[in-house]
Every structure is written in structure tokens, then in C-alpha cells.
KEDOPA-846171 format. One line per 2 residues: for each residue y, x, z of N, C-alpha, C. Coordinates in Angstrom, 2 decimals, m for minus. Each point is the difference from the previous one (the first is absolute). Layout:
KEDOPA-846171
Y,X,Z,Y,X,Z,Y,X,Z | ...
end
This chain:
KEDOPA-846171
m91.32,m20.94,m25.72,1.27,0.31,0.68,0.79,0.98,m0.84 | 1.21,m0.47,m0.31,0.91,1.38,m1.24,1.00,0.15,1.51
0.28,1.32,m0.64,0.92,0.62,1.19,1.39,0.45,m0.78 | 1.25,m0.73,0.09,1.07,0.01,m0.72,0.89,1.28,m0.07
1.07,m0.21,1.01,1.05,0.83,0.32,0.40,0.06,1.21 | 0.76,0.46,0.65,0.67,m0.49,1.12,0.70,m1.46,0.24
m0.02,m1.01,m1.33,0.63,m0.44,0.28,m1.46,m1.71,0.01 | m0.87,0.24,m0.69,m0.96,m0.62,0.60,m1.15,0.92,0.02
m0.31,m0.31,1.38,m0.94,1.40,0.52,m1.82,m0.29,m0.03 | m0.18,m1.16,0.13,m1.30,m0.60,m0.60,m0.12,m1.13,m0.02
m0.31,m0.11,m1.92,0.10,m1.39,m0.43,m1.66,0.12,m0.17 | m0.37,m1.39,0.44,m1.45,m0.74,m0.21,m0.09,m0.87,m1.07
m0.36,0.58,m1.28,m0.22,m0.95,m0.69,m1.10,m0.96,m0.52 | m1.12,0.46,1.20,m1.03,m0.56,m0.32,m0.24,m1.33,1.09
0.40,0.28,1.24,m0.24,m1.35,0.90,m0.21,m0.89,m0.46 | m0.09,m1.46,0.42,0.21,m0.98,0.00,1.33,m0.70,0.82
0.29,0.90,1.00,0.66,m0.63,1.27,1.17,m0.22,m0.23 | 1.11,m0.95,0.48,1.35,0.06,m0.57,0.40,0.95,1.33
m0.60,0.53,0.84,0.70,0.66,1.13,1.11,1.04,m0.70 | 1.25,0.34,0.57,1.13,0.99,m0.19,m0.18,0.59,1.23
m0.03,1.73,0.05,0.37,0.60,1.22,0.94,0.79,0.01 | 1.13,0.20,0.75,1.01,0.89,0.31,m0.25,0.88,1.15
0.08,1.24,m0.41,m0.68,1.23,1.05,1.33,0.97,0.12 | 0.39,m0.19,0.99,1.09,1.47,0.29,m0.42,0.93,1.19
m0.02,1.53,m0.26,m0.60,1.06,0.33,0.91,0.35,1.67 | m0.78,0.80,0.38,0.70,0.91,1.18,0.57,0.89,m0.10
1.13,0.41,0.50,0.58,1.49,m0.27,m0.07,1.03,0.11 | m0.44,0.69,m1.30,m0.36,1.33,m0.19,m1.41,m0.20,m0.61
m0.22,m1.66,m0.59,m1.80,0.03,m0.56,0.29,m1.05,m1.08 | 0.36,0.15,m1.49,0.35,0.15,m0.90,m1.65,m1.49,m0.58
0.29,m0.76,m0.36,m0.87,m0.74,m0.54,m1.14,0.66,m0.69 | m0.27,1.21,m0.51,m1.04,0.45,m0.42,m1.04,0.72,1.33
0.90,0.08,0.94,m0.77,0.83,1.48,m1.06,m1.30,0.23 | 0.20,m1.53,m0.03,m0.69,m0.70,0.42,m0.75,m0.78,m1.34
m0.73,0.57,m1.11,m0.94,0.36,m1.23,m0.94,m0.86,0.35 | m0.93,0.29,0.85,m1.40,m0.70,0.47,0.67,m1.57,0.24
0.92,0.16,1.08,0.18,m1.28,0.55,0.63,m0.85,m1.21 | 0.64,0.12,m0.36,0.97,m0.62,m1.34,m0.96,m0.24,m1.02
m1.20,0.83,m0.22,m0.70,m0.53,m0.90,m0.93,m1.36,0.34 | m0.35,0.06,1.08,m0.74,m1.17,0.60,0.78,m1.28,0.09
1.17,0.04,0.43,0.95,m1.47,m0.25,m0.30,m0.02,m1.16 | 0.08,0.56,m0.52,0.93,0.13,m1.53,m1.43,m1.09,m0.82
m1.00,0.15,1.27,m1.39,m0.59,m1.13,0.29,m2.17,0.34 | 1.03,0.07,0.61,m0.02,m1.09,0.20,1.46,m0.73,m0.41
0.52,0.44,m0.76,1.29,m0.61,m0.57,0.66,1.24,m0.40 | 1.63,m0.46,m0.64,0.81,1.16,m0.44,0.65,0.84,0.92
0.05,1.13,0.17,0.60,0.56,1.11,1.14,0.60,m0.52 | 0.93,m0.08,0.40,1.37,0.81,m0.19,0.68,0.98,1.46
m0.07,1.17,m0.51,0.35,0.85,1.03,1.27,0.87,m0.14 | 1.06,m0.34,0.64,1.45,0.64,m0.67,m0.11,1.39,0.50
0.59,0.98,m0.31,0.03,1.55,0.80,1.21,m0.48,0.48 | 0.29,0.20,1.61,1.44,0.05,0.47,0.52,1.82,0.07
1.07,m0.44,0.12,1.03,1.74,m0.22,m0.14,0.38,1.13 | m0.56,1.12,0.04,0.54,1.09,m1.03,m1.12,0.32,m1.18
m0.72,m0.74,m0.08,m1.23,0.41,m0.85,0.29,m1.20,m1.56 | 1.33,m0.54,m0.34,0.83,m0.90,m0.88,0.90,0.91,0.10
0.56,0.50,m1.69,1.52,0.93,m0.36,1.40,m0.68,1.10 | 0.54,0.53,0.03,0.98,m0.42,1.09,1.22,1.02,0.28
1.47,m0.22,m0.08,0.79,1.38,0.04,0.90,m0.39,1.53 | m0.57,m0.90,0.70,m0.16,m0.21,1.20,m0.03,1.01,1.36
1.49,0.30,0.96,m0.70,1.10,0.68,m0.43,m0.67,1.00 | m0.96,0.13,0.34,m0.71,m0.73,1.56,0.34,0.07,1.19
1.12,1.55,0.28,0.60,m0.39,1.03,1.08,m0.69,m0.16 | m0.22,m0.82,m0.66,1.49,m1.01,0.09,m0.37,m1.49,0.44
m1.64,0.39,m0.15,m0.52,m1.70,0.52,0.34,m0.41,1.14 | 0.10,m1.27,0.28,m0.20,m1.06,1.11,m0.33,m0.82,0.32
m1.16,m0.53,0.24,m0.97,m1.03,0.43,m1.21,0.21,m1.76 | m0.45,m1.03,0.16,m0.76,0.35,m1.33,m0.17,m1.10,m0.95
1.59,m0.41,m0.73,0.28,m1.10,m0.44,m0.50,0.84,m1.50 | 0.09,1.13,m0.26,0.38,0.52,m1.61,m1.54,m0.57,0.11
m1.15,0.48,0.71,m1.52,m0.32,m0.10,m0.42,m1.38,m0.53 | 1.05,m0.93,1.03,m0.59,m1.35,0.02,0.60,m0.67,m1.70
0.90,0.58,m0.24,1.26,m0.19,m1.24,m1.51,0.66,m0.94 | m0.22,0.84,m0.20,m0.73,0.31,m0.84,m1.67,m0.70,0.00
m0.39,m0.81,1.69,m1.30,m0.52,m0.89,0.41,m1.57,0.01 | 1.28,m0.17,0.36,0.55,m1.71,m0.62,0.07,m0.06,m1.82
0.46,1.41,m0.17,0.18,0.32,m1.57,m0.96,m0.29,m0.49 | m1.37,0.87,0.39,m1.23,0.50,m0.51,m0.63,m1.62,0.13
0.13,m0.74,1.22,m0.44,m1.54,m0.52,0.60,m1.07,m0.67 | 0.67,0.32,m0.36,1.05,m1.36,m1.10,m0.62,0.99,m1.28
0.18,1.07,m0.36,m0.11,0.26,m1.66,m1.57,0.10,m0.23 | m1.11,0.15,1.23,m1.47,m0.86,m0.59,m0.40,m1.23,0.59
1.18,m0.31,0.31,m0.17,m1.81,0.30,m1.21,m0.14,1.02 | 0.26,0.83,1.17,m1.37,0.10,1.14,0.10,m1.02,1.05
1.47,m0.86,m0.32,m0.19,m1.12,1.01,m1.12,m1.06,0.21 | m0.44,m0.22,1.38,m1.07,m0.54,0.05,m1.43,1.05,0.39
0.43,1.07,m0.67,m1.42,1.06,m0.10,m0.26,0.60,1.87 | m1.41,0.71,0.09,m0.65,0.06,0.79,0.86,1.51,0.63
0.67,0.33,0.68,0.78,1.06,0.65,m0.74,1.00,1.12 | m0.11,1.18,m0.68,m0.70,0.66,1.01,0.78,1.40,m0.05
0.16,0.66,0.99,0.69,0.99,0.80,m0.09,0.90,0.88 | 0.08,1.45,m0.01,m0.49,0.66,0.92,0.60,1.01,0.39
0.22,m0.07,1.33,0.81,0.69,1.52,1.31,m0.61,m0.82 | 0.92,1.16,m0.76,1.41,m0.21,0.07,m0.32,m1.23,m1.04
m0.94,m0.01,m1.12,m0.07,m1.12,m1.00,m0.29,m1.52,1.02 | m0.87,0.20,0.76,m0.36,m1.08,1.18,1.64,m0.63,0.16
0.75,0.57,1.00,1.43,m0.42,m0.22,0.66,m0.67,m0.52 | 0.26,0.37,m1.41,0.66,m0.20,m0.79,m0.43,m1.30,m0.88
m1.44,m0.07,0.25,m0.67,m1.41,m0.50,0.65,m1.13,1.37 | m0.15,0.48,0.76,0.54,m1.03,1.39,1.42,m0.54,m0.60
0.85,1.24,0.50,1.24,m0.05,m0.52,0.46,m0.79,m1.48 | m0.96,m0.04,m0.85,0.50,m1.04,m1.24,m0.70,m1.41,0.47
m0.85,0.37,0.40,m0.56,m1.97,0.72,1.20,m0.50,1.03 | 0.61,0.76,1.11,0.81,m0.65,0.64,0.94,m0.41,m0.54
0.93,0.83,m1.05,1.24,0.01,m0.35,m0.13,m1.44,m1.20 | m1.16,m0.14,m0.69,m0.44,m0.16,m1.01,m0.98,m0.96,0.21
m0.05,m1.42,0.44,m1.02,m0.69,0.39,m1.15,m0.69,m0.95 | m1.23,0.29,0.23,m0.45,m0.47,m1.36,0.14,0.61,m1.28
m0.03,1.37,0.28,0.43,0.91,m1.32,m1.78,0.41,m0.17 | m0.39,m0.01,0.98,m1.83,0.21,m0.34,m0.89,m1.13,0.55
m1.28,0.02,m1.02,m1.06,m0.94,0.72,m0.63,0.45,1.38 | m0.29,1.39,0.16,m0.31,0.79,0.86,0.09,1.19,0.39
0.41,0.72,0.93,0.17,1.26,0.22,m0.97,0.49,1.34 | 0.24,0.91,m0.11,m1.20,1.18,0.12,0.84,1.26,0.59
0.23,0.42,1.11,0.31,0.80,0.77,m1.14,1.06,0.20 | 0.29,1.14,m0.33,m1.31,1.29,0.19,0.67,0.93,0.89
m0.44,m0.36,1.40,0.86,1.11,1.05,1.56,0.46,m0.26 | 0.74,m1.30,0.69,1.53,0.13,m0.51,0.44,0.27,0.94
0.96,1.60,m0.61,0.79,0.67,1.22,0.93,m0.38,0.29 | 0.13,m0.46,1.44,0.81,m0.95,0.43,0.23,0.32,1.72
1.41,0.39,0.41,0.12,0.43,1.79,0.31,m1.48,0.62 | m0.27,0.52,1.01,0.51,m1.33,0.82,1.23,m0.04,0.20
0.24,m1.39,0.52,1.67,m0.43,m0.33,1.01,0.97,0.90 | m0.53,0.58,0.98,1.06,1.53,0.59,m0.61,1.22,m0.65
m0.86,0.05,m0.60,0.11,1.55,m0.76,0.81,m0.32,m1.09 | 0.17,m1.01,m0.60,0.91,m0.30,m1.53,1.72,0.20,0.58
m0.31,m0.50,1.40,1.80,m0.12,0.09,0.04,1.58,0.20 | m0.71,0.43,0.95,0.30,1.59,0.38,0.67,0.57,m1.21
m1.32,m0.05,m0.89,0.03,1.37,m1.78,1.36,m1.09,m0.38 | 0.27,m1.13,0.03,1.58,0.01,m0.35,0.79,1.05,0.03
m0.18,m0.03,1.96,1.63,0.56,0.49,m0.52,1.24,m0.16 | m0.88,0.25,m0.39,m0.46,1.94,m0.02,0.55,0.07,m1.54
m0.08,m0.76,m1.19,1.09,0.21,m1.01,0.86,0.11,0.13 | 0.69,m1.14,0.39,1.13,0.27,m0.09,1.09,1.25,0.77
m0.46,0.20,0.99,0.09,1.42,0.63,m0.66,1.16,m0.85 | m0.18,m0.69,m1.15,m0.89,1.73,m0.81,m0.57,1.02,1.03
m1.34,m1.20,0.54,m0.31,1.27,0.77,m2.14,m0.28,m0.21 | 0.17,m1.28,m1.16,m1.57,m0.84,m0.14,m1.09,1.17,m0.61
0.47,1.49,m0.62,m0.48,0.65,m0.62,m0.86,0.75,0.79 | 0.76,0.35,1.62,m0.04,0.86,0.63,m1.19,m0.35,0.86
m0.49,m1.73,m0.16,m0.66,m0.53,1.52,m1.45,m0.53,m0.99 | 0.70,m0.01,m1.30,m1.11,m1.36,m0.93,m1.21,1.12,m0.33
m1.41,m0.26,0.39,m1.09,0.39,0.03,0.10,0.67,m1.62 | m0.55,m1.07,m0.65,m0.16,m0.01,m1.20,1.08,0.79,m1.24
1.47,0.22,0.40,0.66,0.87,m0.65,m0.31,1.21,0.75 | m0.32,0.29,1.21,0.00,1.19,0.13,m1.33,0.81,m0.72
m1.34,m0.65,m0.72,m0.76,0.37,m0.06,0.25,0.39,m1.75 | 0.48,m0.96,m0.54,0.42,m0.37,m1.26,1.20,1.19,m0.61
0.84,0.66,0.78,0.71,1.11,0.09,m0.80,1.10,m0.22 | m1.24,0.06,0.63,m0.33,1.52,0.41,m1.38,0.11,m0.99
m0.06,m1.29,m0.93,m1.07,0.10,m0.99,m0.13,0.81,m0.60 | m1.14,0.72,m0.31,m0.35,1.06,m1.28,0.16,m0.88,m1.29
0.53,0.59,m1.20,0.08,m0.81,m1.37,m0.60,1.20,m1.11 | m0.44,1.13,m0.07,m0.35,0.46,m0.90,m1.70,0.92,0.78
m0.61,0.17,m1.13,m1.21,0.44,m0.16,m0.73,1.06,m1.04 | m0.83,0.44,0.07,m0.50,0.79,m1.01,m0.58,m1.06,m1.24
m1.14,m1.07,0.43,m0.02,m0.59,m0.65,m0.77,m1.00,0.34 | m0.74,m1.13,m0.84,m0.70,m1.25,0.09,m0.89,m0.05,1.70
m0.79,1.39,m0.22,m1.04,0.70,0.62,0.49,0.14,1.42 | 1.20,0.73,m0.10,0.67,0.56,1.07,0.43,m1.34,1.00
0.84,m1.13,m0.42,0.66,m1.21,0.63,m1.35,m0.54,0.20 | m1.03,m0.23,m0.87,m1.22,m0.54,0.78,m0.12,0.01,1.20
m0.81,1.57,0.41,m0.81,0.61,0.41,1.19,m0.16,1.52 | 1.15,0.11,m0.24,1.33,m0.44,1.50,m0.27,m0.98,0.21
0.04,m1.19,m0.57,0.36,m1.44,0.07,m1.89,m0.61,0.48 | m1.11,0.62,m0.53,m0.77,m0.78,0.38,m0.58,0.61,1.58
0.67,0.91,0.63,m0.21,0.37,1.63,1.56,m0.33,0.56 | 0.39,m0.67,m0.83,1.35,m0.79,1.00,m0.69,m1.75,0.95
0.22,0.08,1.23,m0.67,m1.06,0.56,0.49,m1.40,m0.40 | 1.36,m0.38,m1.11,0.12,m0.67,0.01,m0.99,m0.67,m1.51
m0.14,0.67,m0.95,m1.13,0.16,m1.34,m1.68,m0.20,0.67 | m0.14,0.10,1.18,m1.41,0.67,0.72,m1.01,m1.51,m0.61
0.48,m1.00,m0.32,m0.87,m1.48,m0.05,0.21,0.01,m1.77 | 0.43,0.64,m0.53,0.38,m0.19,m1.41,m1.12,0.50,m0.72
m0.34,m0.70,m0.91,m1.31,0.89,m0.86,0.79,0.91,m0.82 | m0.91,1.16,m0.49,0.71,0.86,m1.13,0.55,m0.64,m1.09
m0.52,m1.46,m0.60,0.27,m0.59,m1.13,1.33,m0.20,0.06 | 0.39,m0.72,0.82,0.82,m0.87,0.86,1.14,1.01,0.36
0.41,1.23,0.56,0.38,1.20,0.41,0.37,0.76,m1.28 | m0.57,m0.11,m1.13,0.72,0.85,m1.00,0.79,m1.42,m0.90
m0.29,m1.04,0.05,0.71,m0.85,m0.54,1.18,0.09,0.33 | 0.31,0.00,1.36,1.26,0.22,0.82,1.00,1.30,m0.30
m0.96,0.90,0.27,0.65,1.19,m0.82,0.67,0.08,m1.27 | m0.55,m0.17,m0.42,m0.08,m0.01,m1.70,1.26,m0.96,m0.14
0.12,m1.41,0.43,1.03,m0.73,m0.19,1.67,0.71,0.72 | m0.44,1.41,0.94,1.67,0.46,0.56,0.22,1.43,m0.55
m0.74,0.08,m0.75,0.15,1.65,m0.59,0.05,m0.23,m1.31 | 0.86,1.32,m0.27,0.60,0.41,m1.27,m0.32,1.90,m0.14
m0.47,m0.34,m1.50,0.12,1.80,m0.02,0.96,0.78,m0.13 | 0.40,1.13,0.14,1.14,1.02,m0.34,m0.43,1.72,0.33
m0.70,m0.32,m1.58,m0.32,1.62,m0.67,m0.98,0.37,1.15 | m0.86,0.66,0.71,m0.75,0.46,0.81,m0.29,m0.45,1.41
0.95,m1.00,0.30,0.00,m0.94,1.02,0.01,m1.30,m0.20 | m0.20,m0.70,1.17,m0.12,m1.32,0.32,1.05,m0.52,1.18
1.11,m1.26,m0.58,0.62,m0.12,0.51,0.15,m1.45,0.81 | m0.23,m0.74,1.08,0.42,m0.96,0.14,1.18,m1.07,m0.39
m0.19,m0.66,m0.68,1.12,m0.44,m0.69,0.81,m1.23,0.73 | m0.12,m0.23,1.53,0.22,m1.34,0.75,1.44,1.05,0.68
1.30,m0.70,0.29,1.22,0.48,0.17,m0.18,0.13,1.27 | 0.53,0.96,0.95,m0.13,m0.51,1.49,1.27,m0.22,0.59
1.01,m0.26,m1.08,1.56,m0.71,0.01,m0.51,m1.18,m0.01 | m0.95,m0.76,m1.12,m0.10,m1.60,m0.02,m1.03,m0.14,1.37
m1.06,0.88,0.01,m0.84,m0.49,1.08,0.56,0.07,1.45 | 0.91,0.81,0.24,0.51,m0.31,1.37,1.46,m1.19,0.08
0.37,m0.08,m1.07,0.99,m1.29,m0.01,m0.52,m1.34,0.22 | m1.50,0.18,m0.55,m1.03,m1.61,0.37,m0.18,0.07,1.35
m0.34,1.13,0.76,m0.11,m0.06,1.70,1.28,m0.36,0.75 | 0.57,0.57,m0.46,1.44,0.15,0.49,0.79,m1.21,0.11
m0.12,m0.93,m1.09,0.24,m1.54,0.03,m0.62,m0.83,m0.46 | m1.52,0.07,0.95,m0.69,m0.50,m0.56,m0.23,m1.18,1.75
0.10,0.07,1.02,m0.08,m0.78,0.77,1.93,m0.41,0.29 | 0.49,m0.07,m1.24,1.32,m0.67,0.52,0.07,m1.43,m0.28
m0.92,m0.91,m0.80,m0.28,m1.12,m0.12,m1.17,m0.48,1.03 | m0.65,0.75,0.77,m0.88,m0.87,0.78,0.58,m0.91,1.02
0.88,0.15,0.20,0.63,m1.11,1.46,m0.01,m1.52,m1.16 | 0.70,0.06,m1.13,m0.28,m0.88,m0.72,m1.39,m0.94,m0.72
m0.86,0.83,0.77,m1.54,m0.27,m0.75,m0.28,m1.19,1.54 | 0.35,1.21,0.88,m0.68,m1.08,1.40,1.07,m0.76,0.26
1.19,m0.26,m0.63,0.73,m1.07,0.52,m0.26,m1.03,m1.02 | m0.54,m0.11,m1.06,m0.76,m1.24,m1.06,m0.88,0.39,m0.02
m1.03,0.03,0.53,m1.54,0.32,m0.61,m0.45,m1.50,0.22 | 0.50,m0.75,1.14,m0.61,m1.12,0.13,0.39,m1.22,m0.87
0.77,0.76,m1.07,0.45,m1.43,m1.32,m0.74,0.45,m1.09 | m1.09,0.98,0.04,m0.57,0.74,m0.76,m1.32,m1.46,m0.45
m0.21,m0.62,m1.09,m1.14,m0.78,m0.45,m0.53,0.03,m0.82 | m0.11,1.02,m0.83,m0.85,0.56,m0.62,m1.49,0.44,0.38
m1.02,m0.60,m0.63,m1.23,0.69,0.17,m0.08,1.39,0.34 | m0.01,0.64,1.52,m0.04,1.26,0.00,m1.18,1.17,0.50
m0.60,0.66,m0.22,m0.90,0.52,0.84,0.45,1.65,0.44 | m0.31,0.22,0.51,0.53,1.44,0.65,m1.41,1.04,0.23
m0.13,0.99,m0.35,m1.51,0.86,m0.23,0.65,1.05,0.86 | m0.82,0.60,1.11,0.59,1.53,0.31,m1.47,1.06,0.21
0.17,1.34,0.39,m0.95,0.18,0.11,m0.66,m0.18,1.29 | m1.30,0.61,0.09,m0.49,0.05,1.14,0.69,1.43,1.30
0.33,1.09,m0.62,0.93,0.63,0.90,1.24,m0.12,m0.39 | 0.75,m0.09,1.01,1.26,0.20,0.16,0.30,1.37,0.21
0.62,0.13,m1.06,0.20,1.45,m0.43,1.21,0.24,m0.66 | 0.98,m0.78,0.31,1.36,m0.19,m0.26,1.21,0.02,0.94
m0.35,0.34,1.30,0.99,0.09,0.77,0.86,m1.02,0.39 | 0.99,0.14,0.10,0.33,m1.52,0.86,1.24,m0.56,m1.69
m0.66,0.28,m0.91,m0.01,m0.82,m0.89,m0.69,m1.07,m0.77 | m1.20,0.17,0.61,m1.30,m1.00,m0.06,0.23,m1.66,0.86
1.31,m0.57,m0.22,0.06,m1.03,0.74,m0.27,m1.20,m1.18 | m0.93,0.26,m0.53,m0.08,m1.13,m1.52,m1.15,m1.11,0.99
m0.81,0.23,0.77,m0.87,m0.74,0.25,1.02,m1.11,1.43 | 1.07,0.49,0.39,0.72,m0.23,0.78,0.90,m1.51,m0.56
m0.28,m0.13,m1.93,1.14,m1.16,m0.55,m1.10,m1.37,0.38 | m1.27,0.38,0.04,m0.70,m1.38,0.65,0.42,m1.38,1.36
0.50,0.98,0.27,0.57,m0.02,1.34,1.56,m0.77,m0.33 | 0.56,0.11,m0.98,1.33,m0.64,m0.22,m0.14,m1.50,m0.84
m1.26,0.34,m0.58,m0.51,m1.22,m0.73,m1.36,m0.49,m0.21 | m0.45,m1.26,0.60,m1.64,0.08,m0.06,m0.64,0.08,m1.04
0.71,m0.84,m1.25,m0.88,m0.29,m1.21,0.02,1.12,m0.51 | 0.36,1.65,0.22,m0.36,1.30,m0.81,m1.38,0.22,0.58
m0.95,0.24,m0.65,m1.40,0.66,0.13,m0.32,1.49,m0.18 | m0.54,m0.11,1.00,m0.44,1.78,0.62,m0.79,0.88,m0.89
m0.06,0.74,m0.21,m1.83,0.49,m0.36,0.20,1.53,0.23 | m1.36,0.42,0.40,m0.06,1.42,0.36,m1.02,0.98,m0.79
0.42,1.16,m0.84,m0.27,0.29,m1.27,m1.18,1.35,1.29 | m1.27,0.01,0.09,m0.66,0.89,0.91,m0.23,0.98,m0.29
m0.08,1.00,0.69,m0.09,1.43,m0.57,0.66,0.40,m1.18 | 1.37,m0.05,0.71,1.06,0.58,m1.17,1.24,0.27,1.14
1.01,0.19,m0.69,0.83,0.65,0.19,1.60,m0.45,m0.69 | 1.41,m0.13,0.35,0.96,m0.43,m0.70,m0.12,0.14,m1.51
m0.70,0.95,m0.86,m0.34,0.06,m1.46,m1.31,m0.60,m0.65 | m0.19,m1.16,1.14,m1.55,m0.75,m0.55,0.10,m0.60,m1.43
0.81,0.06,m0.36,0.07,m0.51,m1.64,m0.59,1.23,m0.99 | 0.51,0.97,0.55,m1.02,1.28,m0.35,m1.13,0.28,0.52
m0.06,0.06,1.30,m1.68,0.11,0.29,m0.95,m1.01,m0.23 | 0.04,m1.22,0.28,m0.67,m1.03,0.13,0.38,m1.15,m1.42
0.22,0.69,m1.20,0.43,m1.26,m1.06,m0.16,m1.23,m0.25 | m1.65,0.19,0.17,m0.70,m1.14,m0.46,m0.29,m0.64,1.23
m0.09,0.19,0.99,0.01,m0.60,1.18,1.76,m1.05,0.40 | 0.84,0.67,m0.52,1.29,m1.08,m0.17,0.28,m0.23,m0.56
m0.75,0.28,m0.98,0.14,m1.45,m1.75,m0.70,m0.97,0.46 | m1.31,m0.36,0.87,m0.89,m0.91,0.36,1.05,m0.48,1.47
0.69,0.29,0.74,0.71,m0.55,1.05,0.78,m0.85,m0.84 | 0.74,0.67,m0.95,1.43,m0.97,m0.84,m0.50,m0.67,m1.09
m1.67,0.08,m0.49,m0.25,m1.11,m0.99,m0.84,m1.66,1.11 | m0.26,0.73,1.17,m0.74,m0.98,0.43,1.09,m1.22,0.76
1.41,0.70,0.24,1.01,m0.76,0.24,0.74,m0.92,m1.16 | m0.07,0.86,m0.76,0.67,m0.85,m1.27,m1.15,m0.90,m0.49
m1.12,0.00,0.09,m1.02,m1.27,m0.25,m0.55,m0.66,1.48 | 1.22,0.47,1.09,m0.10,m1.43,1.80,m1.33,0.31,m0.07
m0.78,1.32,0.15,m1.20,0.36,0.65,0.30,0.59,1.03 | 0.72,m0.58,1.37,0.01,1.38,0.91,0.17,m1.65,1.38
end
């Protein structure tokens, strides 16, 4: 396995397999946070993993976004210039999405996709966080910016962000391996400190309009024919954004699966346990 650039994130050059995989990340977890997991696809074809922005140069201000076309614009880009049409699509929470979102818009743009706990409200929480934008008032009510606001970003050092992050309950299922990978992929040094380097201008602009396309997901999901499977975890631990197991329900031929003893970041806790869910689908073992 050689490990490129950002711009191919792990090439397999030893396989046999003609498999292609396209992997887009969650927001605020940078393609190197998910190391373990990425290496295990990666043992079964070429994997290509784009960084979406803010973690890609960009002179972009984020509060100027609306809906999350610049996202989808950038992994329509990222699949025409490595020619990933056809390839195996996998995605997680906001990446989950956005793999949907290019299959609907985009029919037959993948052989298969792969949904990993996609954050997704139901069709009146999407209209609500509308009209709560447009009233500029979505900042004030939206869970997830309010938490994302009040983030700590600097540290003493490596030691220090550890030693926080691994008695935070949401890290609690993460191995240490797994837990400094993550780290390590959002920090930057500066002289005697340690700084988080993830914007919380870009990360609350992804919350912020990030359920303004769902009314559009559940009003086509059922022209959706693509091979799809949908993975979540075993707790629901996402709040009433956890409605991904809910798209079954709009369409029969999507397939379920439930990733056990884990948590919305089972791609981090449980790697190799959902490399074996998404290789046993892509070889119709399930």
C-alpha cells in the first residue's frame, strides 16, 4: 500500500482486484483521523480519499455558504479528474450525504455506495432549520454549532489534548491507536503549544446548511437504484439527527446493517469490523 498526497490518499499497488473506492470524511475528521479504517479497504482495491474544506486551501468565507453545493462541486470535481465513475462510494455522516446526494443528482455515477451513519433530519426538522436560517436565528437553536462555538482549540501539548480527549465520552470506544491518529490529523504546532487546526467558521457553516437539502433526499430517495447499503451504529447517539436508518423506509432495495458496539464514529472504533460489513457486500455475502 503507498500512501500519496491528498490528492490520492491510498493507492494499492499490490492487489489483484480492479475494485476503485471513493471515501469522503465527516466534518471535522480529516481522512487521516480514519488511518486504521482506510487502511483495510485500501487492502482490497484503490482507495481515493479527497480532504473536503476546510481541510483543502480555499479563500472561501463560509459564512457566505448556502446549501452544500461548493462540497458536492468539489467531490463531482474530485471524480471526473480520477475517473472514479463506476467506483465503489463510501461516506461518512456529512460524507454519507454527500455520496447520496451525487447518486441522486447523478444516476449511475457509482457501482455501489455505502452510507456510514448519514446525518440526516426528518422531513420537518429540515424544513424547520430552513426557516430558522433564514430568520438568522439556526445558530441560536442548532445543537451542534452551539457546541462547535464554545470549543477549546489550543493546548499545552500532544500529551495535554490526549489526556482531554481520551476521558471525553464521545472518544470513550476509541482505542489509543485510533485516538491519536485523529489527533494528530487536526493539530498543528505553534512554538510551545498545540493548536487545533479545524475552522469553527467552516465547521459550523456545514451544520448550519447542512440539513437544507434533506427535504430533497426524502422527496427522491425512491428513484434512488443504485446498489445501496446503509451501516449505523448500535447506539444512537446522534440525536434527532440519526434518521439514516429511517431512508429504508423510503426505499426497499437499500440494505440495513448494524455496526455493534460502537457508536456514530464506528469507522474509528470498530475498523475492521466495517471493512468486513462493506467487503462482504461488495462480494453479495450478506
Amino acid at each position: 500500500m503507498q500512501v500519496n498526497s491528498s490528492e490520492n490518499y491510498f493507492l494499492n499497488k499490490t492487489t489483484n482486484s480492479d475494485n476503485k473506492f471513493f471515501f469522503i470524511h465527516g466534518n471535522g475528521f480529516p481522512p487521516d483521523a480514519y488511518a486504521n479504517f482506510l487502511n483495510n479497504i485500501s487492502q482490497y482495491g484503490n482507495l481515493y480519499a479527497m480532504y473536503q474544506k476546510p481541510f483543502s486551501r480555499t479563500n472561501i468565507n463560509p459564512d457566505n455558504l448556502y446549501g452544500w453545493d461548493i462540497f458536492l462541486n468539489d467531490a463531482k470535481s474530485y471524480v471526473k479528474k480520477h475517473n472514479l465513475y463506476g467506483s465503489i462510494a463510501i461516506g461518512h455522516s456529512m460524507g454519507a450525504i454527500l455520496i447520496l446526494l451525487l447518486e441522486l443528482q447523478n444516476p449511475k455515477m457509482f457501482k455501489k455506495i455505502f452510507l456510514l451513519d448519514p446525518v440526516i433530519t426528518s422531513w420537518f426538522k429540515s424544513y424547520l432549520y430552513k426557516i430558522l436560517y433564514h430568520l438568522n436565528l439556526i445558530d441560536f437553536f442548532h445543537p451542534m454549532i452551539k457546541k462547535t462555538k464554545t470549543r477549546r482549540t489550543k493546548f499545552k501539548n500532544f500529551e495535554h489534548i490526549f489526556d482531554i480527549y481520551r476521558k471525553k465520552n464521545i472518544f470513550s470506544r476509541i482505542r489509543d491507536e485510533d485516538l491519536k491518529n485523529y489527533i494528530f490529523s487536526i493539530v498543528e504546532n505553534h512554538g510551545d503549544n498545540i493548536k487545533i487546526n479545524i475552522s469553527k467558521e467552516w465547521e459550523s457553516a456545514i451544520y448550519r446548511n447542512g440539513s437544507l437539502k434533506d427535504n430533497y433526499i426524502w422527496n427522491n430517495l425512491q428513484d434512488l437504484k443504485t446498489s445501496t447499503a446503509i451501516l449505523t451504529p448500535q447506539s444512537d447517539d446522534f440525536g434527532h439527527f440519526n434518521y439514516g436508518t429511517q431512508l429504508i423506509k423510503k426505499n426497499s432495495s437499500i440494505k440495513h446493517f448494524t455496526v455493534k458496539n460502537s457508536t456514530h464514529l464506528f469507522p474509528m472504533e470498530r475498523p475492521k469490523k466495517t471493512t468486513e460489513i462493506i467487503m462482504r457486500i461488495v462480494n453479495k455475502k450478506f
